[in-house]
LOTORRO-208970 format. One record per residue: residue in one letter; x, y, z of N, C-alpha, C in turn. Coordinates in steps of 0.2 Angstrom, whole numbers, plus 5000, padded with zeros to 4 digits. Layout:
BEGIN
AXYZXYZXYZ;...
//
This chain:
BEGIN
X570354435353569754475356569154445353;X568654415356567954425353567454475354;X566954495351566654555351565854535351;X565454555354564754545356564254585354;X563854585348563554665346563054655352;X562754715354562254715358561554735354;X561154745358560254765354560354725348;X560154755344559854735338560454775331;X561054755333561754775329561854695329;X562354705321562254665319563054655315;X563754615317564254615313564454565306;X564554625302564654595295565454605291;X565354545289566254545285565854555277;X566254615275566054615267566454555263;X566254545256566254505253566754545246;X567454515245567654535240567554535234;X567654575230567054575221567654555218;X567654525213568054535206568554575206;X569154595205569554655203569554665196;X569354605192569354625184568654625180;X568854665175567954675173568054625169;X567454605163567554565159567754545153;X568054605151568554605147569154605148;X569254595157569954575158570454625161;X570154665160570554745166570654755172;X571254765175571054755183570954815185;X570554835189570054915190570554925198;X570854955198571354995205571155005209;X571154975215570754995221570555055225;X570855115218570455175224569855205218;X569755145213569155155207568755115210;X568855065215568355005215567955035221;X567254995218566555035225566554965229;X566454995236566554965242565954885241;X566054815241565254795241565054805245;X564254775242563654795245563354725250;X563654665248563554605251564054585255;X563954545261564054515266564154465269;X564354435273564354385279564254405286;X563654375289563654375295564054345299;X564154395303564854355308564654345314;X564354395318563954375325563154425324;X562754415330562154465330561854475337;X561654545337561554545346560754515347;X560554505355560054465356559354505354;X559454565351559054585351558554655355;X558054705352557954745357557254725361;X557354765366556654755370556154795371;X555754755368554954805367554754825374;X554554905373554554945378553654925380;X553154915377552654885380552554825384;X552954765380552954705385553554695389;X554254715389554754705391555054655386;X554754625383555054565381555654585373;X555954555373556454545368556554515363;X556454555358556354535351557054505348;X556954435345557754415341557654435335;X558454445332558554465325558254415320;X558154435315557954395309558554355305;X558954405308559554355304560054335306;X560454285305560854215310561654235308;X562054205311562854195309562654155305;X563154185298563454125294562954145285;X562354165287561954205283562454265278;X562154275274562454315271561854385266;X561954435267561454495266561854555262;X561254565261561454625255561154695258;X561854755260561654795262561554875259;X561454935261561554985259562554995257;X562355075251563055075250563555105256;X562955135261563655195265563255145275;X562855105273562755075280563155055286;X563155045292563655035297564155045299;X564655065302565255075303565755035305;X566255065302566855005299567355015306;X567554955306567854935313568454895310;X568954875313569454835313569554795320;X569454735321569454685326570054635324;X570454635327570854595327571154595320;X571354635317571554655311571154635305;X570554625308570154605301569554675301;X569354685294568954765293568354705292;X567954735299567054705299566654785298;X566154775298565454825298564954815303;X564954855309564354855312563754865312;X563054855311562654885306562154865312;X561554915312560754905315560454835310;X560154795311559654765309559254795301;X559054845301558754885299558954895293;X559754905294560154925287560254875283;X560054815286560154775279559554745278;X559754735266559054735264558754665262;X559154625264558954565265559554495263;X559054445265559754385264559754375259;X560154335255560454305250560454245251;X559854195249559654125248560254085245;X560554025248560753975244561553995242;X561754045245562354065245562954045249;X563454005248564053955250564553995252;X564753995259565554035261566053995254;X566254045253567354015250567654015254;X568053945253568453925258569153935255;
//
């Protein structure tokens, strides 16, 4: 199934953190806090100014990777993967110079 956010939504694959701390514990998944950072996976075309008609694109691209609020968009499951739908708005910005794992 592919998925097409509309307006100015925007979908995110969270980014899995660490499970051990640095002494080497592994913290049980129902102690661990959700992360806060991202992948962008798709984004809509953006909304349209009620003055000019015209349509504003998002600031931020596929592939980008952003850091958002702790309780921001709504969690979805798309083809059995958990993504985040989020407005534009909710995220606090990109994360420069940052490399997908393969």
């Amino acid at each position: 199934m592919k998925f097409r956010p509309l307006g100015d939504r925007v979908v995110v694959r969270r980014i899995k953190e660490d499970t051990k701390t640095a002494g080497g514990i592994i913290i049980p998944e129902t102690a661990q806090e959700k992360p806060q950072e991202g992948e962008v996976i798709s984004v809509g075309p953006g909304l349209i100014d009620e003055k000019s008609g015209k349509r504003n694109p998002l600031e931020v691209k596929a592939g980008e990777f952003v850091l958002f609020g702790k309780w921001s968009g709504t969690e979805v499951k798309i083809d059995g993967e958990e993504l985040l739908i989020m407005k534009e708005s909710d995220i606090m910005g990109v994360v420069e110079g940052r490399k997908a794992k393969k």
